[in-house]
C-alpha positions in Angstrom: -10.0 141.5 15.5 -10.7 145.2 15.4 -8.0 147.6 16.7 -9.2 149.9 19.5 -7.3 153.0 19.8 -7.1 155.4 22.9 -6.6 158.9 23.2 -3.3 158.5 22.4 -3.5 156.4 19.9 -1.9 153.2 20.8 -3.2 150.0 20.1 -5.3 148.3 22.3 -3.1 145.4 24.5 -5.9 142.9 24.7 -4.7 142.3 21.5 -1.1 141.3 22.2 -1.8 139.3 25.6 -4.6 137.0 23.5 -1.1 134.7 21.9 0.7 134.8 25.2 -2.8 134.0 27.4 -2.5 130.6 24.7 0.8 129.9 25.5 0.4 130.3 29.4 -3.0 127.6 28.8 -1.0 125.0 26.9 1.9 125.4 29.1 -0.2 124.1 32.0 -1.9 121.5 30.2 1.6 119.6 29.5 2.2 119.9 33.4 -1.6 118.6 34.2 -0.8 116.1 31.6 2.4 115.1 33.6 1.1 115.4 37.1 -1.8 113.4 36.3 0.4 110.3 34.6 2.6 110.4 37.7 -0.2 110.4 40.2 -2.0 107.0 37.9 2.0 105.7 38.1 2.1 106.3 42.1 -1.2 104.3 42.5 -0.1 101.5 40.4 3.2 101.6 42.4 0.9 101.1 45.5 -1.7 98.5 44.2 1.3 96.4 43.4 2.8 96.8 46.3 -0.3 96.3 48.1 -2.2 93.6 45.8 0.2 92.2 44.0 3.2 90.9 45.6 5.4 93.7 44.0 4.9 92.3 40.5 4.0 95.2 37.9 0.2 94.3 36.8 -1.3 97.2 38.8 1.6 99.8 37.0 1.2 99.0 34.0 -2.7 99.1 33.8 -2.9 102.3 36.1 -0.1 104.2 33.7 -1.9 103.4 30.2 -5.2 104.3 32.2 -3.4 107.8 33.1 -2.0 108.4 29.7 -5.4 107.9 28.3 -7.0 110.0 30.9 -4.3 112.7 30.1 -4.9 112.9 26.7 -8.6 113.2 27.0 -8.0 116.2 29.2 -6.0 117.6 26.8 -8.0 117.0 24.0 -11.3 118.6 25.7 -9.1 122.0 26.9 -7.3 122.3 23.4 -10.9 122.0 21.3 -12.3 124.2 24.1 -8.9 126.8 23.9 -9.8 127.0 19.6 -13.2 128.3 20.2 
């Protein structure tokens, strides 16, 4: 990346916020990645309760479903934070 300098010849900032922009990104996608495998948990938690005479079928499908969803999030927003 090309240094732009200004009149008084400091470097341009864009160029020190780019790392710390990348940090802020992949510091929310580990708390989407968390919210979103609580909130599959919370439904399992429900189905069961609902459904399923409190045994853990529903929990255990819904929480591997949200890890799986989770990581497919992250996946697509890391590949798109490289380009």
């Amino acid at each position: 990346m090309e240094k732009e300098h200004n009149k008084t010849g400091d470097t341009n900032k864009k160029e020190t916020k780019e790392p710390l922009n990348k940090v802020l990104r992949l510091t929310g996608i580990t708390a989407q990645m968390g919210v979103t495998i609580y909130l599959f948990v919370l439904l399992g938690k429900w189905l069961d309760a609902t459904y399923n005479n409190n045994e853990k079928g529903f929990i255990i499908v819904t929480t591997l479903v949200g890890v799986a969803v989770s990581l497919y999030l992250v996946i697509k927003q890391t590949n798109k934070l490289n380009q």
